[in-house]
N, C-alpha and C positions, 0 to 999 in steps of 0.2 A: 504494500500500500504506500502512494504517495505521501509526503509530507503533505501535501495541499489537502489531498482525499483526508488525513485522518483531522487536517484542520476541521475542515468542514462537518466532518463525523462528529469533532466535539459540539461546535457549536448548533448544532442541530438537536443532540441529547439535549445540552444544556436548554435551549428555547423550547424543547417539549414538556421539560420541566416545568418549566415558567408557563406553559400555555403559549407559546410563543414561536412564528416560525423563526427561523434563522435570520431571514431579510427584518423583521421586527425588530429583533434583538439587536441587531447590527444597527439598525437608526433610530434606537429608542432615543428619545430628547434631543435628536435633528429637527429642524426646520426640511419640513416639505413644500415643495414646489410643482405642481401639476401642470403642465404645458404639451407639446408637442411629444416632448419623453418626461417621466417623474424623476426629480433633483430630487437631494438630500444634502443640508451643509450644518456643517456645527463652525462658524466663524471662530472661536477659540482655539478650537486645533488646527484652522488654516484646510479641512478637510472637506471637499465634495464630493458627495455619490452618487451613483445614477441604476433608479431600476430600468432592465431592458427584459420586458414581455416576450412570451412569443412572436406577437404579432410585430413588435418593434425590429425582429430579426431580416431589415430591409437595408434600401438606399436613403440616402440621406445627402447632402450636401454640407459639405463642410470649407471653412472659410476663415481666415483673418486676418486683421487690418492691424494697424497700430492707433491709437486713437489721440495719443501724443507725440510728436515730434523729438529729433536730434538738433534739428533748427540750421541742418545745414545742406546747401542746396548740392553742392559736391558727394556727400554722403548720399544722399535721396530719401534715408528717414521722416519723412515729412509728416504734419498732424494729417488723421484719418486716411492714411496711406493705405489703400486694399492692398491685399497679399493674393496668395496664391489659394486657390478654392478644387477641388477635389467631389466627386462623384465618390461618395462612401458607403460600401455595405458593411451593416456589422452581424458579422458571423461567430460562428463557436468553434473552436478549435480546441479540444482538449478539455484542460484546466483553463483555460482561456477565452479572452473576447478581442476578437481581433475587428479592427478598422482597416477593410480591404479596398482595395483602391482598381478598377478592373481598369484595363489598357484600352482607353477608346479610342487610339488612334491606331485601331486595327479591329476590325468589324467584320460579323455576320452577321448581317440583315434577312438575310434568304436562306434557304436551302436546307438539306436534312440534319434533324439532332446531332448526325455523327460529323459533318460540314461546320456546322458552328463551332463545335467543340474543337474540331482538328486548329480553326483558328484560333480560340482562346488557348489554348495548348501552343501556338506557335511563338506567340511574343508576350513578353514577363510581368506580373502583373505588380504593384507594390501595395507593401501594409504602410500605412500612415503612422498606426499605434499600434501596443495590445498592452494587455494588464489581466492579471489574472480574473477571475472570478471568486469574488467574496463569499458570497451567500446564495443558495439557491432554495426554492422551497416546491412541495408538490403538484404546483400549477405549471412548473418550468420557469416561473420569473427566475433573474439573477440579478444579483446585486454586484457592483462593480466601484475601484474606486477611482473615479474618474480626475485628482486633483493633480496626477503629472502630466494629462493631455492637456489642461488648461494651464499649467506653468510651465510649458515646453518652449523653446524657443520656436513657437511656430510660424513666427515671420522671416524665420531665418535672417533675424538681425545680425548674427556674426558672417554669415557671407557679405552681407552689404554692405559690410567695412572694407571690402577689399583693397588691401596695400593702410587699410589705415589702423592697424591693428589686430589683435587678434581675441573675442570675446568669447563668452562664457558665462551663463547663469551664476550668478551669489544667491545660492537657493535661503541662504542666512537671511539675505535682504530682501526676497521677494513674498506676493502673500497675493490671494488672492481676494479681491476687492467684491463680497458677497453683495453690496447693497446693489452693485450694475450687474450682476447677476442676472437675467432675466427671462420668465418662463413666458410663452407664447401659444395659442393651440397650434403654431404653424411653426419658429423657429424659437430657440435658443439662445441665448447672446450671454457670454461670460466675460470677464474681466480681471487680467492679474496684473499687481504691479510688480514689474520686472526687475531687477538691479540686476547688470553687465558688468564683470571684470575684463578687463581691458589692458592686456600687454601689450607694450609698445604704440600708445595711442599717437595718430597722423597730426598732422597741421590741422586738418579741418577739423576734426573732432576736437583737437585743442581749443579750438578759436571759439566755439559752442558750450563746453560743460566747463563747471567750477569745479569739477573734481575730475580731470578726462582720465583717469585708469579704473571709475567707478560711476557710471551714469545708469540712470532709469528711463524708462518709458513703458505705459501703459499699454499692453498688448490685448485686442476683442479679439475672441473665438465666436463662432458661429456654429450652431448644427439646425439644420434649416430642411423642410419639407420639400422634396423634390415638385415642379409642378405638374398635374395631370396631362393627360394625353393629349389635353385637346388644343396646343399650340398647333398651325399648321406653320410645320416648314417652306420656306423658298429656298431655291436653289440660288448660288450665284452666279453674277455675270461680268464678265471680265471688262465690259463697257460702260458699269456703275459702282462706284466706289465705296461699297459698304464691307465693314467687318464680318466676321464669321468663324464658322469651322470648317475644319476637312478633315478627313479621313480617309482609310484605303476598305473596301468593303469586296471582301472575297469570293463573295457569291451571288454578284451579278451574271448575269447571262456573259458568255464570249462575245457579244457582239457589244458592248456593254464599256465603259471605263472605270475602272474599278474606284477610280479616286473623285469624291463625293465632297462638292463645298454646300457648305447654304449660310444662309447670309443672317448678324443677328440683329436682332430687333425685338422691339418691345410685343407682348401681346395686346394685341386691339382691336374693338370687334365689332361691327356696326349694332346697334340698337336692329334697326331693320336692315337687316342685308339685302334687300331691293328698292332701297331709294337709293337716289343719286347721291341726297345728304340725310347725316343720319347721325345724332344724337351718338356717342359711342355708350359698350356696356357697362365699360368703367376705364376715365379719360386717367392720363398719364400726367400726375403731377409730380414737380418739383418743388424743392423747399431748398429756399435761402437759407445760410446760417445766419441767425441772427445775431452771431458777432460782427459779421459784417457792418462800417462802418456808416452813416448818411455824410456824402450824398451819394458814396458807392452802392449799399444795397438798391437804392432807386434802379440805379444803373443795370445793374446785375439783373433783379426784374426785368426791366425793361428787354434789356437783351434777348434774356432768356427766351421770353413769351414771342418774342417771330416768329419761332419754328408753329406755334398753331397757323396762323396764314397757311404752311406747307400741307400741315395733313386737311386743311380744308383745300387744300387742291386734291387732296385723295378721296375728299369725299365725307371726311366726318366736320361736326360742328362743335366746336368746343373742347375736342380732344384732346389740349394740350395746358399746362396750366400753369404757371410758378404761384408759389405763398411763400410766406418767411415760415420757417422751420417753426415751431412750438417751443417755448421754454424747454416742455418737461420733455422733449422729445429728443432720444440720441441718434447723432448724424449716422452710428454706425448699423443700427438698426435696421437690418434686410427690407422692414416694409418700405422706408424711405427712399427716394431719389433725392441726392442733396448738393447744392452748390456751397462748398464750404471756404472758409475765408483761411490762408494758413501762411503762416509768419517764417521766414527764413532770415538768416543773417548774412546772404546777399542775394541777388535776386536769383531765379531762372524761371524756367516754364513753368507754366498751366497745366493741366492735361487734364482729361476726359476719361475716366476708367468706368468698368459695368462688368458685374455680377452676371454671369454667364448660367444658363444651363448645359456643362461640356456635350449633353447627348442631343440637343435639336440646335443651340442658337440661343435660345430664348434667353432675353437680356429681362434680368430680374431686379438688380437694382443698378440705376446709372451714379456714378457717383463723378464730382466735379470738386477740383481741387483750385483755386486760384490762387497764386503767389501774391501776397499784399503789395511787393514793393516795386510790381511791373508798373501801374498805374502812375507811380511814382518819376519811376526812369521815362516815362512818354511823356511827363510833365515837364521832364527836367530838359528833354529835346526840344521839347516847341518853345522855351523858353532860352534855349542857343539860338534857335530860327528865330525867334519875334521879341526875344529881352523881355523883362521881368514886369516891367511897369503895367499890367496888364493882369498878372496874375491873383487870380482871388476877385476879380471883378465882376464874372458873374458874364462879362460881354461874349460875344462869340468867338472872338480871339486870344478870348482868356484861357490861357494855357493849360490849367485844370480844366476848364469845359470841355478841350480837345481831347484831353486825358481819359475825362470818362465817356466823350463819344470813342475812344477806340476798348476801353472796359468791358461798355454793352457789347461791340464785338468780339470781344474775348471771351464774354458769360454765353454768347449764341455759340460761336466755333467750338468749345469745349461740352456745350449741352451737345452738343452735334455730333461729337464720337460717343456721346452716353446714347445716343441714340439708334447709333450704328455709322454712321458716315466714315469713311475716310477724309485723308487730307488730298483737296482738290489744287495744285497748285501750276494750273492752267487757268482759271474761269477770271484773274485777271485780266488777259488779251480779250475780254467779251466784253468789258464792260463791267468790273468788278460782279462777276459774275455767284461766287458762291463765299458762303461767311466760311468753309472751310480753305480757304486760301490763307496765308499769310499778306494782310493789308499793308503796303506802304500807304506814309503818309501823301494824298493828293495833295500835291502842294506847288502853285504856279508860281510864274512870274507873272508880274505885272507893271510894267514899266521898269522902275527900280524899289518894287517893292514884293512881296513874297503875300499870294491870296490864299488862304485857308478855309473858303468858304466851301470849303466840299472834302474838306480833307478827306473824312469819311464816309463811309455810304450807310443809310441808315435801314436796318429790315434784311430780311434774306433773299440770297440770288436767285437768279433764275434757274440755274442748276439744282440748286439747293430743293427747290419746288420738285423740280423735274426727279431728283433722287428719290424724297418721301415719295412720291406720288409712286414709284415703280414697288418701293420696297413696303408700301404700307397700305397702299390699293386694296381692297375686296372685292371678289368676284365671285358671281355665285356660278359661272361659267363660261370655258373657254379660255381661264387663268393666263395658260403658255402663250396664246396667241394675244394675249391684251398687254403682258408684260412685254412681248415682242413689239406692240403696234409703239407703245411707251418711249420703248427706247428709238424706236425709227422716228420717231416726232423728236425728242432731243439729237439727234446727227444730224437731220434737216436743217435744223436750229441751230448747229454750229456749239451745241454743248458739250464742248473738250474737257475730256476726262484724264488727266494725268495727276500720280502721286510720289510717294516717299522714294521709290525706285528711280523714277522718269526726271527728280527734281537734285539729290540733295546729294550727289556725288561731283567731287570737284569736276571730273573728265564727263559730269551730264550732257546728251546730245540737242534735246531737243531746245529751244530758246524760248519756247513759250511756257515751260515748265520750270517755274524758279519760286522761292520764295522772296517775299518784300521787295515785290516788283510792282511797275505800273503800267498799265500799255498795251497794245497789240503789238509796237514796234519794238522788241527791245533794245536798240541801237538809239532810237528818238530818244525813248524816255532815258537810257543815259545820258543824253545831249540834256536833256529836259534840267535831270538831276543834277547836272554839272551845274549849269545857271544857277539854279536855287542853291548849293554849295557858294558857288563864287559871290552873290549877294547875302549869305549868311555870316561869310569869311569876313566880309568888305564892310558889316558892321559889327561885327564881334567886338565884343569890349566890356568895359562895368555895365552895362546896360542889359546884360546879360548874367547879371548875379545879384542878391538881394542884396542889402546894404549891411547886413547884420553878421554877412559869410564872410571868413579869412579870403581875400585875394587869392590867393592862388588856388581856393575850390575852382576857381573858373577851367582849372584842368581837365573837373568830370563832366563841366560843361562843352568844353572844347570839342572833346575825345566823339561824340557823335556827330559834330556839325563837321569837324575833320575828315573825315570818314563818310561822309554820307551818302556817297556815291557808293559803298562796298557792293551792294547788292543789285544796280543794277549791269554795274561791271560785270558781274556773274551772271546773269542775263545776256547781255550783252556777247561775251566769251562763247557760250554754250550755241553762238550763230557759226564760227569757226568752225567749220568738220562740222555743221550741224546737222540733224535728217529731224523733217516733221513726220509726226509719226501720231497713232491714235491704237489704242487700245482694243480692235478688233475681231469677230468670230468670220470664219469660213464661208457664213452663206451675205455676210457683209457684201463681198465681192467687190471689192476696194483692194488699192494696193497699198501697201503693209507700210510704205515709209518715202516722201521724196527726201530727195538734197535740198539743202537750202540752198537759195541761188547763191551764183557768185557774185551778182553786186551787196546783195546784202552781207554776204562775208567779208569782202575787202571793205564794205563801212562800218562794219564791226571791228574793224583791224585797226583800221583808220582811227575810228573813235576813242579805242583802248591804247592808241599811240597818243592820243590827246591826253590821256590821263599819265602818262610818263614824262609830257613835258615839267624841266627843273621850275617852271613858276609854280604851275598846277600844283607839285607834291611841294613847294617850299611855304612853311609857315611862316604868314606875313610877321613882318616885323613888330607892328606893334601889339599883336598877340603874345609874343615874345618880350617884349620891353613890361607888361603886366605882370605875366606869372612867376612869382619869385618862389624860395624855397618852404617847404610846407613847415606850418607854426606846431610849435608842441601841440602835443595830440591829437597828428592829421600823419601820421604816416601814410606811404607810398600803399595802393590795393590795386586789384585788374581793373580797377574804373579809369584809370589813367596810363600814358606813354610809359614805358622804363625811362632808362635816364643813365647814360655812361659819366655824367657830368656834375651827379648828385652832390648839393643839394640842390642845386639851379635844375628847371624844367629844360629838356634836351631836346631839340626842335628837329636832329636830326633822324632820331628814334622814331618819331609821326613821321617824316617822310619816307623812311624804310618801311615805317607799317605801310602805310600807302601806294607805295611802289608796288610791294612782294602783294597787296592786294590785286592787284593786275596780275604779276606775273604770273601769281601761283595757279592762276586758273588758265590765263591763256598759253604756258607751257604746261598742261599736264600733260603726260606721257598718253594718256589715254585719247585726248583731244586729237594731238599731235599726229598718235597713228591712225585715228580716223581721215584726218590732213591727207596724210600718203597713199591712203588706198583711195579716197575718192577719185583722185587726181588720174587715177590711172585708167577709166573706163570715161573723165571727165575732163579734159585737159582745161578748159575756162574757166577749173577753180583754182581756186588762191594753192599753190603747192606747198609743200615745208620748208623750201628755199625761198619763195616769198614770205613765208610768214614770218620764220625768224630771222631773212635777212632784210625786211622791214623793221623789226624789231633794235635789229643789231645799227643799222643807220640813224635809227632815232636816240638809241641810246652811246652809241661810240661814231655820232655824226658830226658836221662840221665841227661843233663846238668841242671837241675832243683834240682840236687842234691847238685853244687854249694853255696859255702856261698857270693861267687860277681859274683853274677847273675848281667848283665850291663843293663843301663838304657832301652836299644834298648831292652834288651830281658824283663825284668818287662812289657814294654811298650806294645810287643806283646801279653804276655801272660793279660794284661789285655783286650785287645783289643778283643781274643778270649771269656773269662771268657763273655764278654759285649754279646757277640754275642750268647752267650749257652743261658745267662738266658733270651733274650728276645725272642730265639725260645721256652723254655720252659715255660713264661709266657704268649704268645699269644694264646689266647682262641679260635681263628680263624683257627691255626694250629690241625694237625689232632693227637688225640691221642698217634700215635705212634711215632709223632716226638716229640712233648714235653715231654714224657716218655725218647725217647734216647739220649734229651741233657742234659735233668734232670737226667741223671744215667752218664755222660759226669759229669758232675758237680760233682755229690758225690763223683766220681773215684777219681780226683783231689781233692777234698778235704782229701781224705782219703791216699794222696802222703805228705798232709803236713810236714814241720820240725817245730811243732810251740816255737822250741827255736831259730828261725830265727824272730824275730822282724816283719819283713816285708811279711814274710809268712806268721807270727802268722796273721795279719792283712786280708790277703786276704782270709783267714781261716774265719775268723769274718765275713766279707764280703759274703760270702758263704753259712753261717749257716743264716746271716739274712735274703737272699732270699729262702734259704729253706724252713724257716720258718716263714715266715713274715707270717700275722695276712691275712684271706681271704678277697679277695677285697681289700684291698690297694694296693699302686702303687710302684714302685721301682724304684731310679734314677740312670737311664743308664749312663754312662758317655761317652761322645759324642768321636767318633775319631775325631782329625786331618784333619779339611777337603783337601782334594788334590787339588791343582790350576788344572784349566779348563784344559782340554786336546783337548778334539773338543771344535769346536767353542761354545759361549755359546747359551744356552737356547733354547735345539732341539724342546721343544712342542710347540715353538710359529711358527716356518716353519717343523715341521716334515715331512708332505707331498712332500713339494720341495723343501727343504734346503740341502745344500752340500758344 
């Protein structure tokens, strides 16, 4: 007999004793809790228990979030951060209750009991948890003691410090917090506080906690009723950009693809499924945090509530809804959808996260996270663009107004992947087309002045419409052909679907696919953004900081009007070697992709030569005559230039950022070789000999003849030089490109003056990577890196960050 068996053997005498089963005995003087499954906690011992029925012996959903923050945007701990969520059956094994986890990205949907089985049997399933079993009595109930699943690192906190330490429960210091506890007839919600020991804690996490080799945070678990059957799936379509799942499903027919998407979305259902408009059965609301501040939460509202306009293009009335959260209401709470307000100690994204059902799609709870201090940094822009004296007035130019017109579109775009959308970062060439695009600010000239009257657009696009309408439609018949007619009316319409793939890779091909762009032209709207740069530059000064700020703040000011141009350079770039391209199926019968002509590519070339001129990247002078060195306690941060020159602000470190912002996109290697293979079935486009030896003229051109060549100009032409010899040293690159930056190279070397000291030098330089010894390495010397421009750190939310 087991140790476990003869436990149980006792305690079963002993509560027959008593009159009493086992499970009795075991939670005499617990607190019970009835919900979805029956809790047991006794708060003194720090202990919960869980009875599990028969009939409890199913699936469940399982889920957590963090409900409190690390406060740092580098880490990604952020308040009400969801985690990772699980399709859980809890089965018996043994002496044991295990939490099984079945493999659904591998599926039998069809076929014979022995055909399903052969696949569940083929790829490996995981257990979540297990714990033995307490008490059992002769109905089958068990008793269980459920308080290491609820203080487990289930957020897996210590991976998401990676490189910035290494952590570990202090189960000394953790406990779990019974009063958020909470029982449901539908889900569960628990609550521990956590303490993390922490070896070798990073910079970020230093900068965050008062004790960084010992921090807390409040961890929500979740165990949640799966939803019934009666979601109907869609399938998805490669021509609308909604989230989803896929699978491989083994027993489809041969004629058949075994790999299965369908798209998620909320359920929604008309009141009458044969009206055109139709009351829903129960509409989709959201809830503000009502931390959120006035006059942000107005904003946020406001935002939010667009997206109904859209599902009344599908046909319901009223279906879509925001309110402010409830005092007593927790954000993390499965029944809620929540736009929550959450605080970092420096900025980055937004994003948009939803509670999933992994087996249909079905989006359960949307949850929206927005960074406080974004609103802040677009305050801080409009007020490089248009100076201070304006701010806080309430007028249309006031800098905060602008602020929270681009908010409300930040509360719509991130409702918008809770809703299922992707990021659409094409449907600016339509006319600001979809609120899932990234907006630049619309911002003209006007004479010699800068109009804002339109900065941004207010309500959701036209795609935007177009998307709900496909993915949230009801039909009481002929489904396939109506979502087919759908999307044939938006390709009509010119509603280009490109995202994360098509946009945010430096060597991206297509030019209509970019983030904080503006235009159909992207060559214009750099021209455009140059202007609005050169009269931002041309009245930069105190007029552009409050009166009450240290002088040399005007650095964090500086640092976007400097730059302002970054993004649509990169627009602009991705016309080079570009092909228009559209996200297509087979019975389309369209062709898959042109070239971009070649006069647009040599005025892309053209125009990115404009941004290399020494005036363009040189910071005027009396920006520089302002910014002195930063006062007690303003230390240097990535809001502003580095500085080889410290404590003085270093004007050449902003022309390198500047510079290498052109370069690094218009030499990427990937660009580059799309350059050489167009060329060769297309001879009238721009080859790789014109592009970098355009390049190479503008940058080592007449003025290279000069004996005071200025810092700015040495600085760029190294910058270039760094960038030839590491296409020409990359053995990964394709023959012909390393041949024409390595013939790039000799051209210039063979311009030298070498009775110029400083030439003589870069001559020297030249010859050593020409000739350096094979297999040894070469040290590149690093640009200037340029302070953030979006938010930081896009790969940790690419999918729904905005």
């Amino acid at each position: 007999m087991t140790r476990a068996m003869i436990v149980l053997t006792v305690l079963a005498l002993s509560a027959l004793a008593l009159g009493q089963t086992p499970i009795e005995e075991m939670t005499e003087g617990m607190e019970r809790h009835d919900g979805l499954l029956t809790t047991f906690h006794e708060a003194k011992a720090n202990k919960l228990m869980m009875l599990i029925r028969p009939q409890d012996m199913r699936e469940f959903l399982m889920l957590s979030a963090i409900r409190t923050g690390l406060g740092s945007n580098d880490v990604g701990l952020d308040r009400g951060q969801l985690g990772p969520s699980y399709v859980v059956e809890i089965k018996r094994m043994a002496d044991k209750i295990v939490f099984f986890v079945p493999n659904l990205g591998f599926r039998a949907e069809q076929g014979s009991p022995a055909e399903r089985r052969s696949v569940a049997e083929a790829f490996a399933p995981s257990v979540l948890w297990a714990t033995k079993i307490e008490a059992e009595d002769d109905d089958g109930n068990l008793l269980i003691d459920l308080t290491s699943f609820v203080l487990r690192d289930a957020h897996h906190v210590g991976r998401s410090l990676a490189g910035q330490g290494s952590a570990s429960i202090d189960a000394g210091k953790s406990a779990i917090d019974f009063e958020q506890c909470l029982s449901f007839p539908k889900n569960l919600e628990f609550e521990a506080f956590l303490t993390f020991k922490v070896s070798g804690p990073g910079n970020f996490v230093r900068a965050t906690t008062e004790i960084p080799e010992s921090w807390s945070l409040v961890q929500h678990v979740s165990i949640v009723e799966l939803p019934d059957d009666g979601y109907q799936r869609r399938e998805a379509d490669t021509r609308i950009g909604a989230f989803g799942i896929s699978y491989l499903d083994y027993t489809v027919p041969l004629s058949e693809s075994i790999s299965k998407r369908f798209i998620a979305r909320h359920r929604l259902e008309k009141g009458d499924p044969n009206a055109a408009m139709s009351e829903p059965i129960e509409p989709i609301i959201y809830y503000v945090d009502h931390a959120a501040p006035e006059p942000v939460r107005s904003a946020l509202i406001e935002g939010a509530s667009w997206w109904n306009e859209a599902f009344e293009e599908a046909g319901f009335i009223n279906a879509f809804q925001v309110k402010v959260l409830p005092e007593d209401a927790h954000p993390l709470d499965i029944r809620y959808n929540v736009i929550q307000w959450v605080h970092r100690s420096t900025r980055g994204w937004s994003y948009g996260a939803s509670v999933r059902d992994p087996r249909t799609g079905e989006i359960i709870k949307g949850h929206v996270s927005l960074g406080s201090l974004r609103v802040r940094q677009d305050r801080l822009i409009f007020e490089g663009l248009l100076g201070v004296e304006k701010t806080g007035s309430g007028d249309a130019d006031d800098p905060v107004e602008l602020a929270l017109a681009r908010i409300r579109q930040l509360s719509a775009h991130e409702v918008g992947h809770t809703i299922g959308l992707a990021h659409n970062f094409a449907a600016s060439t339509y006319g600001r087309g979809s609120v899932m695009d990234y907006p630049a600010p619309l911002v003209r000239v006007d004479g010699d002045q800068l109009d804002v009257s339109e900065v941004y657009d207010v309500g959701i696009g036209v795609y935007d419409k177009h998307a709900v309408k496909w993915m949230y439609s009801q039909f009481t018949s002929n489904e396939d052909e109506e979502l087919e007619r759908i999307i044939r009316d938006g390709q009509r319409r010119g509603l280009l679907f490109l995202s994360d793939q098509d946009a945010r890779s430096a060597g991206a091909a297509d030019p209509r696919a970019s983030l904080w762009d503006n235009g159909r032209d992207a060559v214009e709207g750099l021209r455009e953004t140059m202007a609005v740069r050169e009269i931002a530059l041309k009245n930069f000064g105190r007029r552009n900081l409050a009166n009450d700020q240290p002088l040399s703040m005007l650095q964090e000011v500086f640092v976007p009007i400097f730059l302002y141009h970054r993004y649509q350079v990169e627009a602009a770039a991705k016309a080079i070697g570009g092909v228009y391209y559209a996200h297509t199926v087979n019975s389309d019968g369209v062709r898959p992709f042109t070239l971009v002509p070649a006069s647009l590519q040599r005025d892309a070339l053209n125009a990115l030569m404009e941004c290399l001129e020494e005036d363009f990247l040189t910071v005027p002078h009396n920006v520089v005559q302002l910014i002195g060195p930063r006062p007690y306690g303003f230390g240097g941060n990535r809001e502003i230039f580095g500085t080889r020159t410290s404590p003085t602000f270093d004007p050449v470190t902003a022309s390198e950022a500047a510079a290498d912002t052109v370069l690094r996109f218009l030499l990427n290697p990937t660009r580059l070789e799309r350059v050489i293979q167009q060329t060769r079935p297309r001879a009238d486009l721009p080859g790789i000999d014109e592009v970098l030896g355009t390049t190479t003229e503008v940058v080592f051109g007449p003025s290279w003849a000069r004996r005071d060549i200025s810092p700015v100009g040495w600085a760029l032409r190294k910058l270039y030089l760094n960038r030839l010899m590491q296409l020409a040293a990359d053995t990964s690159n394709s023959i012909h490109l390393r041949a024409a930056a390595r013939e790039q190279l000799v051209s210039i070397k063979n311009r030298m003056d070498l009775s110029d000291p400083k030439k003589a030098l870069v001559d020297e330089e030249i010859e050593r990577f020409l000739f350096r010894p094979a297999g040894t390495t070469f040290d590149y010397a690093r640009p200037s890196a340029a302070p953030p421009g979006s938010p930081i750190g896009w790969q940790q939310f690419c999918s729904v960050g905005g």
